[in-house]
C-alpha positions as a Markdown table, in Angstrom:
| # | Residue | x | y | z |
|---|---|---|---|---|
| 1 | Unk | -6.0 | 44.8 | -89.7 |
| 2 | Unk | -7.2 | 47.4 | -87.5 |
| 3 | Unk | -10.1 | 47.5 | -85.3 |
| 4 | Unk | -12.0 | 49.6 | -87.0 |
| 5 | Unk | -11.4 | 47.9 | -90.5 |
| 6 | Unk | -12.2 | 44.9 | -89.1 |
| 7 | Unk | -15.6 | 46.8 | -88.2 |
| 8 | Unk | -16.2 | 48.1 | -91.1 |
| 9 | Unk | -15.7 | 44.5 | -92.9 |
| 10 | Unk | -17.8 | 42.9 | -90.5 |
| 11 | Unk | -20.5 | 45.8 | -91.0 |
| 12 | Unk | -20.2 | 45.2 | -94.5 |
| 13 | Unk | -21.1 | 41.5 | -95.0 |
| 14 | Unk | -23.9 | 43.0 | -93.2 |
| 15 | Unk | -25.5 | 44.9 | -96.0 |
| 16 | Unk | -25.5 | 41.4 | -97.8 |
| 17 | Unk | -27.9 | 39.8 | -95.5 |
| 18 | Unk | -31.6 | 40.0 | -97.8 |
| 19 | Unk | -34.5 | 40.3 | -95.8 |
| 20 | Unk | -37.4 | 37.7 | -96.0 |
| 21 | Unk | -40.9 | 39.4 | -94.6 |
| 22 | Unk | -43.3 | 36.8 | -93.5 |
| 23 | Unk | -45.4 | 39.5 | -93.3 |
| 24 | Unk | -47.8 | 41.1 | -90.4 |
| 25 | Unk | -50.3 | 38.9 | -88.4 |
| 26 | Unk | -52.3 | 40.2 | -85.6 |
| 27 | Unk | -51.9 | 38.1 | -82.1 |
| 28 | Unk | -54.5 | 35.8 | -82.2 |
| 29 | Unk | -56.8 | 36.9 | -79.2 |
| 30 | Unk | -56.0 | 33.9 | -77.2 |
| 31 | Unk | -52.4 | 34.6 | -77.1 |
| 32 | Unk | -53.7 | 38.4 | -76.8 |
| 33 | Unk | -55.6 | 37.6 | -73.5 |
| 34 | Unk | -52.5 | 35.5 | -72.0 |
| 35 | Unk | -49.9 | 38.1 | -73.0 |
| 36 | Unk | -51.9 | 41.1 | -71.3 |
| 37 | Unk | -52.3 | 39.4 | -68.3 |
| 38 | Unk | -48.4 | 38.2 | -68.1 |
| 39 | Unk | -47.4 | 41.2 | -68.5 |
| 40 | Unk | -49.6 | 42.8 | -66.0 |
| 41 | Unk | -48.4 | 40.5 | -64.0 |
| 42 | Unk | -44.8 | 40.9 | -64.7 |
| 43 | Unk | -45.4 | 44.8 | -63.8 |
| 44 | Unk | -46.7 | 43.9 | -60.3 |
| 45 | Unk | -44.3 | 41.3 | -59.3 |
| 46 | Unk | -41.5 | 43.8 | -60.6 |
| 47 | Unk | -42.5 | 47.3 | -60.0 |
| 48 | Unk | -39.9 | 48.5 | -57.2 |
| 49 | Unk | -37.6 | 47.6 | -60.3 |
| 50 | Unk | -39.7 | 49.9 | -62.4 |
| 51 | Unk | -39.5 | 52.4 | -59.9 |
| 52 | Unk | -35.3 | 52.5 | -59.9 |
| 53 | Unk | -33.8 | 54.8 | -62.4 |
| 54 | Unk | -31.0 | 52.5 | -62.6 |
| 55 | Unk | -33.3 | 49.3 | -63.8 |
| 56 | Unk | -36.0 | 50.6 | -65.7 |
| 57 | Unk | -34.7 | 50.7 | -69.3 |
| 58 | Unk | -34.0 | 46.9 | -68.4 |
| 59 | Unk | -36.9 | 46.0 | -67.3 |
| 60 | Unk | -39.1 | 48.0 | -70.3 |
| 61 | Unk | -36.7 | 46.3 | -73.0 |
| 62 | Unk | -38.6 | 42.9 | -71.1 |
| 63 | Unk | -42.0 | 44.3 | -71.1 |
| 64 | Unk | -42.0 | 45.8 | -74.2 |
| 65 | Unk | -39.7 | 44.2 | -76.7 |
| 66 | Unk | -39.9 | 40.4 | -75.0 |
| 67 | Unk | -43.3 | 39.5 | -73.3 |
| 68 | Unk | -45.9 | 42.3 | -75.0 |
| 69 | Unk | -48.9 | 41.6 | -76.4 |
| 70 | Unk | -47.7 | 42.3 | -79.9 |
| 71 | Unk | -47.0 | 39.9 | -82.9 |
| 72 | Unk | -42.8 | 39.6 | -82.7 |
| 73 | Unk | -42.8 | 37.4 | -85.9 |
| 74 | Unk | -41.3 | 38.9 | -88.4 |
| 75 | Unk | -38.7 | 40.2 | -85.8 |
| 76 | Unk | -37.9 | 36.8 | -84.2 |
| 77 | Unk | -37.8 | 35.3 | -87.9 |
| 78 | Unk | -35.0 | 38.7 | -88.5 |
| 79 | Unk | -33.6 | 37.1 | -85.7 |
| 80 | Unk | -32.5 | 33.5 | -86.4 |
| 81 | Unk | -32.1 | 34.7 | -89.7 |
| 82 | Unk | -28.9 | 37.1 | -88.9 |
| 83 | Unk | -27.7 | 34.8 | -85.9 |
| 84 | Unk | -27.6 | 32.2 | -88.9 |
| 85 | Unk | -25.6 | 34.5 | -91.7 |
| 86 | Unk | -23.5 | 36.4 | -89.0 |
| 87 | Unk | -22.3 | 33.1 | -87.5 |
| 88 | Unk | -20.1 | 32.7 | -89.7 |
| 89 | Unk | -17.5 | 35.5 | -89.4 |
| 90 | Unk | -19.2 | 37.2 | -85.6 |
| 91 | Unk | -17.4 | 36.0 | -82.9 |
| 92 | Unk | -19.7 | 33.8 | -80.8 |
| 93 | Unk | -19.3 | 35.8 | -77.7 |
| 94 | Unk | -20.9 | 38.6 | -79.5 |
| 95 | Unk | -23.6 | 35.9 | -81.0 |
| 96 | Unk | -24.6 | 33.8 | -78.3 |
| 97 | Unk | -27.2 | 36.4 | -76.8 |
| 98 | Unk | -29.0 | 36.5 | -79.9 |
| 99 | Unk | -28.4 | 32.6 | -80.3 |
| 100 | Unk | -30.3 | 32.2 | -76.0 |
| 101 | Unk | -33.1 | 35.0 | -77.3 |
| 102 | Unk | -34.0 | 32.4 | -80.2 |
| 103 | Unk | -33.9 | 29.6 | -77.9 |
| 104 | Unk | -36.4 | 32.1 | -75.5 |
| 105 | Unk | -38.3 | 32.8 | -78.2 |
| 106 | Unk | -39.3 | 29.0 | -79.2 |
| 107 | Unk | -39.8 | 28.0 | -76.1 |
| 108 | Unk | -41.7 | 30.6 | -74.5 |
| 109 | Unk | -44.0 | 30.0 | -77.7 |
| 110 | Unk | -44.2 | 26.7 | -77.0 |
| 111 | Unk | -45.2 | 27.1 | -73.4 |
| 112 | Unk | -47.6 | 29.9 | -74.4 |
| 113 | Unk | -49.7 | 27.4 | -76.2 |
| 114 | Unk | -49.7 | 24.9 | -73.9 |
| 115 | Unk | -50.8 | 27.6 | -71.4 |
| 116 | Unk | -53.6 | 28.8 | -73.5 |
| 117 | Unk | -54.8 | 25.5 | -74.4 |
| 118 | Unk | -55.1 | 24.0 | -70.9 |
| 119 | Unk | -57.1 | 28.0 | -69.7 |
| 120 | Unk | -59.7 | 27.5 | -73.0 |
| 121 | Unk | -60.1 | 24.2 | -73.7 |
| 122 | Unk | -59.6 | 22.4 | -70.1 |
| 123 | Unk | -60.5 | 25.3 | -67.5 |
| 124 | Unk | -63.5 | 27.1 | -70.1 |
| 125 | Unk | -61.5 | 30.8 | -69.9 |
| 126 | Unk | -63.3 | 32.9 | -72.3 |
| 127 | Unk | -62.2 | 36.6 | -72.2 |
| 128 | Unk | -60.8 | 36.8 | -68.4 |
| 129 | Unk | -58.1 | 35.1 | -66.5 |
| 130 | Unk | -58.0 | 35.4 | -62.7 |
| 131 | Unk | -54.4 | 34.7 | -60.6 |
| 132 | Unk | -56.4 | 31.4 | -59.7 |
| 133 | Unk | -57.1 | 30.1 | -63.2 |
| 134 | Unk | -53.4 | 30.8 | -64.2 |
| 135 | Unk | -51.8 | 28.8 | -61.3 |
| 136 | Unk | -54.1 | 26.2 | -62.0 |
| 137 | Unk | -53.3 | 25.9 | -65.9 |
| 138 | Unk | -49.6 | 25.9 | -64.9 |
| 139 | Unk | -50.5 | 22.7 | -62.6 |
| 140 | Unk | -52.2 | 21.4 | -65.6 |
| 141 | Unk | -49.7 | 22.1 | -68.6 |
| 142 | Unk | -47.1 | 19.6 | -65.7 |
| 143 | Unk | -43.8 | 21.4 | -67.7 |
| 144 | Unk | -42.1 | 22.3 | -64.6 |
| 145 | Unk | -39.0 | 21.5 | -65.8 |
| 146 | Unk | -39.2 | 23.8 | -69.3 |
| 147 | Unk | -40.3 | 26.4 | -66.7 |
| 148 | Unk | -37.0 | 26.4 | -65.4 |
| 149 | Unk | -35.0 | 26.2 | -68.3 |
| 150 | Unk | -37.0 | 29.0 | -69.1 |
| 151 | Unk | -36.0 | 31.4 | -66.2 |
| 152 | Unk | -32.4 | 30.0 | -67.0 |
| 153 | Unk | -32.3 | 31.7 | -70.1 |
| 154 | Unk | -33.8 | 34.9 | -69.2 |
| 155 | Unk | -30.6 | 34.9 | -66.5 |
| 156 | Unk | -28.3 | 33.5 | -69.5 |
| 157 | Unk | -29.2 | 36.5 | -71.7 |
| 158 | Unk | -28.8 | 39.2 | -68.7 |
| 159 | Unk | -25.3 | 37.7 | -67.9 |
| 160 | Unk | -24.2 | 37.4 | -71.7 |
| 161 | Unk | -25.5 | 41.2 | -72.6 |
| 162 | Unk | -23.1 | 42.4 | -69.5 |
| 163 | Unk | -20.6 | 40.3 | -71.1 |
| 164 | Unk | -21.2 | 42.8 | -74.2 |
| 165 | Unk | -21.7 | 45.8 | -73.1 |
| 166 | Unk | -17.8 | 45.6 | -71.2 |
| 167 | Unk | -16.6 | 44.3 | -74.9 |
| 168 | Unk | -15.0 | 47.6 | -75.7 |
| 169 | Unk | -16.2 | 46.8 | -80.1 |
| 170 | Unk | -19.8 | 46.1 | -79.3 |
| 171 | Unk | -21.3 | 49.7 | -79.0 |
| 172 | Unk | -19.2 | 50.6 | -82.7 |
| 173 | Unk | -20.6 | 47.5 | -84.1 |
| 174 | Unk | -24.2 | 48.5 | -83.5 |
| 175 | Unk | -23.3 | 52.4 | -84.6 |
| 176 | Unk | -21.8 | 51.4 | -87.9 |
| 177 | Unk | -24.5 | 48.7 | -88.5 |
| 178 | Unk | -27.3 | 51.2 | -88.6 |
| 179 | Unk | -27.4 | 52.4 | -91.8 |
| 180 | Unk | -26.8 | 48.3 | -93.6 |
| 181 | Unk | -29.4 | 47.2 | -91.3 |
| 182 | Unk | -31.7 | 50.0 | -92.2 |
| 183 | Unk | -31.4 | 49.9 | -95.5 |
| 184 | Unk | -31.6 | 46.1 | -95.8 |
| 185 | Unk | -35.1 | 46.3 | -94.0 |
| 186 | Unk | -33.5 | 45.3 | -90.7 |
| 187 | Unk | -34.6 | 48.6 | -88.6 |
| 188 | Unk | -36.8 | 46.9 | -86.4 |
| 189 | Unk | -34.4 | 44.3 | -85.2 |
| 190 | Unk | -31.7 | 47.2 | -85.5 |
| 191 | Unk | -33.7 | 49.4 | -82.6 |
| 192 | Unk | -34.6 | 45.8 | -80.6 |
| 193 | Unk | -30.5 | 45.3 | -80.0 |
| 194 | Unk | -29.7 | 48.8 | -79.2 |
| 195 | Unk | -32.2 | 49.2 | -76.6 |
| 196 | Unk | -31.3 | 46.1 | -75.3 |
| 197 | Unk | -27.5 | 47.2 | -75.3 |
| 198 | Unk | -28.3 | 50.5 | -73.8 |
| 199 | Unk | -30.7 | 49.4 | -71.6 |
| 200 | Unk | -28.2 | 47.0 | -69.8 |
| 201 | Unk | -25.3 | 49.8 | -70.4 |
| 202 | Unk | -27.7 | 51.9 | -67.7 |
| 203 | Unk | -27.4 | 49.4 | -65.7 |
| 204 | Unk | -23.5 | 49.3 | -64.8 |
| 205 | Unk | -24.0 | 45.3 | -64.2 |
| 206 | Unk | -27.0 | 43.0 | -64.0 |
| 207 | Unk | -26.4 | 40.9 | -60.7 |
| 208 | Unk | -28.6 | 42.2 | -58.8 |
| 209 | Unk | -31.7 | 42.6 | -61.9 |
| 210 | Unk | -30.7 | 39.1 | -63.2 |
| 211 | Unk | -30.6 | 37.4 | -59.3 |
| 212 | Unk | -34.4 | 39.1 | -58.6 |
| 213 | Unk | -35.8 | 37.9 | -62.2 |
| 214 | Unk | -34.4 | 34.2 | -61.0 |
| 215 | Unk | -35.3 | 34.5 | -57.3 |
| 216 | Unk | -38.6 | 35.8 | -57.6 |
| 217 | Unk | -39.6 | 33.5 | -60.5 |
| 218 | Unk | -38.5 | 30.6 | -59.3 |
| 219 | Unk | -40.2 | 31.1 | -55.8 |
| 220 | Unk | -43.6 | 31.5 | -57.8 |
| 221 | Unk | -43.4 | 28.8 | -59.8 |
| 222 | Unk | -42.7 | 26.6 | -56.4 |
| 223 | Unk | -45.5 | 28.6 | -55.0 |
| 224 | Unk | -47.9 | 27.3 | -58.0 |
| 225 | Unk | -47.0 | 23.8 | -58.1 |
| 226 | Unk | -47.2 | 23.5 | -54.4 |
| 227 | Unk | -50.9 | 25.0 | -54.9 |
| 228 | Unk | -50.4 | 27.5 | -52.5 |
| 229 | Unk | -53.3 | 30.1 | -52.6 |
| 230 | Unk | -51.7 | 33.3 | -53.5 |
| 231 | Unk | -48.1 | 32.6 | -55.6 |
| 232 | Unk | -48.0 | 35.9 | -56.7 |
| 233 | Unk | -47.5 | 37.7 | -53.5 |
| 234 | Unk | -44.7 | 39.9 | -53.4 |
| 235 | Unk | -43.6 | 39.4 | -50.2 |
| 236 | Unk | -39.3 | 39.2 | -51.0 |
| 237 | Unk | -37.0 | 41.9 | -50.7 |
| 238 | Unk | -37.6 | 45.4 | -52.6 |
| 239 | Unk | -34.6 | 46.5 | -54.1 |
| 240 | Unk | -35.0 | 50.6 | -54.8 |
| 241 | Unk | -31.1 | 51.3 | -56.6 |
C-alpha cells in the first residue's frame, strides 16, 4: 500500500467517527476569575517569548486554545473521543500528544478547583485575586507534587508535537482530514490541531520554548511553597530568538 493510500484509509475511518455535543456552558465565574488572572499571569512571566517572531504562534496556541477563559468542553470531550476511536488503527506516535493533552486537560481541571475552592471558600476572594492571595491558595491546596506532573506534561506535549511535526505524514494527515472532520462536526478540534501543528512547525524545534516553560515554572512554584514574597518575579534569562 502506498503512503498516500494508507492516508486516505486512515482519513477515511475518520468520516465514521459521530460526533456527541454535550452542548455549550458558559465558565462558571469562579473558574472565569481564576482563568483571567492565569493567563494574565502567563503573559507577564512569558512576554519576551511573545515578543520573538519565532515563539509566538507557540505560545498563543497556550494562551488561547489551552489556559483561556473560555468553556473547552465540548472540545476536550471531541478530544478523548477521537484519541479513543483513532487508537485503534493511528500509530501511537502520532496519538500520544492528544493522549498527554487529555491527561492535561483532567488534571489541570482538577487542580483548577482545588485552586478556586481554597481562594472563595478558605481565603473569602470575591471578584479579585492579588499575586498574594494566589501563592497563598497554592500553599493551601498542598498538591505540590500534581504541580509538577503538571509542568511535566506541558514539556511532554512540546517534545511529542516536535516529534510530529519532523514525521514527514503528519502535515498530509491533518490536510486530508479537513473536510471528514468538518463535516462530521469536528471543525473546532480540526483548527485546535493545526494551529498546534503549525504553531510548533514555526518553531524549527522546541528546546529552548519547552526548557523556559519547565524552568520558569518550576522556579515559581519553589518560590510559592517557600513563601517567598514575590514568586512571580521574572528575574531568569530573556530569550529574544
Amino acid at each position: 500500500m502506498t503512503k498516500q493510500a494508507g492516508l486516505r484509509g486512515l482519513v477515511s475511518n475518520l468520516g465514521h467517527l459521530k460526533r456527541e455535543p454535550v452542548g455549550y456552558r458558559p465558565l462558571p465565574p469562579r473558574l472565569a476569575l481564576l482563568r483571567a488572572w492565569q493567563t494574565q499571569r502567563l503573559t507577564r512571566t512569558y512576554q519576551d517569548l511573545l515578543n520573538a517572531d519565532r515563539y509566538r504562534p507557540a505560545c498563543l496556541f497556550f494562551l488561547e486554545d489551552i489556559y483561556a477563559a473560555r468553556d473547552f468542553s465540548q472540545r476536550d470531550h471531541d478530544i478523548e473521543r477521537m484519541y479513543e476511536f483513532t487508537r485503534r488503527f493511528v500509530p501511537d506516535s502520532l496519538l500520544r500528544p492528544v493522549a498527554v493533552t487529555v491527561e492535561l486537560h483532567r488534571l489541570t481541571e482538577e487542580l483548577d478547583q482545588a485552586l478556586i475552592t481554597a481562594l472563595i471558600e478558605r481565603l473569602g476572594v470575591t471578584d479579585t485575586i492579588t499575586p498574594e492571595l494566589y501563592a497563598e491558595a497554592y500553599r493551601l491546596c498542598d498538591n505540590y507534587a500534581p504541580r509538577v506532573r503538571q509542568i511535566e506534561l506541558i514539556e511532554d506535549i512540546c517534545e511529542r508535537i516536535d516529534g510530529i511535526v519532523r514525521n514527514p505524514i503528519a502535515g498530509p494527515t491533518l490536510s486530508l482530514a479537513r473536510r471528514p472532520l468538518h463535516a462530521a462536526g469536528y471543525g473546532e478540534l480540526h483548527e485546535f490541531l493545526v494551529r498546534g501543528y503549525e504553531s510548533f512547525k514555526r518553531m524549527h524545534g522546541s528546546r529552548h520554548f519547552r526548557r523556559a516553560i519547565k524552568e520558569r515554572e518550576i522556579t515559581i512554584l519553589d518560590r510559592i511553597y517557600a513563601g517567598e514574597a514575590d514568586p512571580f518575579r521574572a528575574d531568569w534569562p530573556l530569550i529574544s530568538a
